[in-house]
N, C-alpha and C positions, 0 to 999 in steps of 0.2 A: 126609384129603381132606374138603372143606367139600362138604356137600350143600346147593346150590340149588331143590331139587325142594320146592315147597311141599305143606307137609302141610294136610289138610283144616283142622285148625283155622285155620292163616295164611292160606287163600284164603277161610273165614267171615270173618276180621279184615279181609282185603283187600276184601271186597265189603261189608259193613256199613260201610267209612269213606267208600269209593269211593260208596256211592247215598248218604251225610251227604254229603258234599263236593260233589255233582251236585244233589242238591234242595235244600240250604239254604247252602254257605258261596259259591259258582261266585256267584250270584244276587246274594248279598250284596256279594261283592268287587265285581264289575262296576257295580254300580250306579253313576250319573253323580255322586252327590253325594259318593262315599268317594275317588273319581277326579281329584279336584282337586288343583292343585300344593300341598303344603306342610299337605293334611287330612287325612291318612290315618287315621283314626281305630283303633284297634283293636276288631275282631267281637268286642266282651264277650259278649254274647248266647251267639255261637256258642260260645264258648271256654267259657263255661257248659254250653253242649248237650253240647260235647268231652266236659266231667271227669263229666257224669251219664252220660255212654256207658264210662266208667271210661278214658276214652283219658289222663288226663294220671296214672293209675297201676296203667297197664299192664305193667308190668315190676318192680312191687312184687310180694313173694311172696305169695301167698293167704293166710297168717297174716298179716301187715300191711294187708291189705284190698285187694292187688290181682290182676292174673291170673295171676302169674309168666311173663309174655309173654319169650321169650329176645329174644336181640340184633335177630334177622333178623325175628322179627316187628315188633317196635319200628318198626324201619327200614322196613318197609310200608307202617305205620300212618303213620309221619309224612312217606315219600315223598308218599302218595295225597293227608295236607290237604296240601301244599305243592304238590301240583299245582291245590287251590281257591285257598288261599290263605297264601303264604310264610311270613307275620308269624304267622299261627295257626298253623303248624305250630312255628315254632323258638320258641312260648311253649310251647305242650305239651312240645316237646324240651326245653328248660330247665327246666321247671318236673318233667318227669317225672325228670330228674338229679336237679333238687336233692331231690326227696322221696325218692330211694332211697340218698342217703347217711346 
């Protein structure tokens, strides 16, 4: 049986992505200049801010430099930016694959 029930450290992950994504990417995405047909630029900035919060190698092992975050944390971490913002979530999700192969 798969336990649902988040443990203290997934609800630290959950609530440290969720106030990034509420004070700086929500802000960012909405803005009227990123909002125009055909300019969607991507939040380098933020995606910056991401990989120094260690989100884009979070599921690397702590000998490789990251948290050993399991699956369901992962999937947290990148529901919460994808409720700021999509494009920043599935680079972090790609980018966090391809550094743990």
């Amino acid at each position: 049986m798969f336990n649902l029930q988040l443990s203290a450290e997934q609800l630290e992950f959950r609530d440290t992505v969720r106030d990034f994504v509420q004070n700086e990417v929500k802000p960012a995405a909405i803005h009227p200049d990123r909002l125009q047909p055909f300019d969607k630029p991507l939040l380098a900035d933020l995606l910056d801010n991401a990989s120094r919060m260690g989100l884009r190698t979070l599921s690397l092992s702590e000998e490789a430099g990251g948290a050993g975050a399991d699956m369901l944390t992962s999937c947290i971490v990148l529901e919460e930016l994808a409720a700021g913002d999509v494009d920043l979530a599935a680079v972090i999700g790609l980018t966090a694959v391809a550094r743990k192969r």
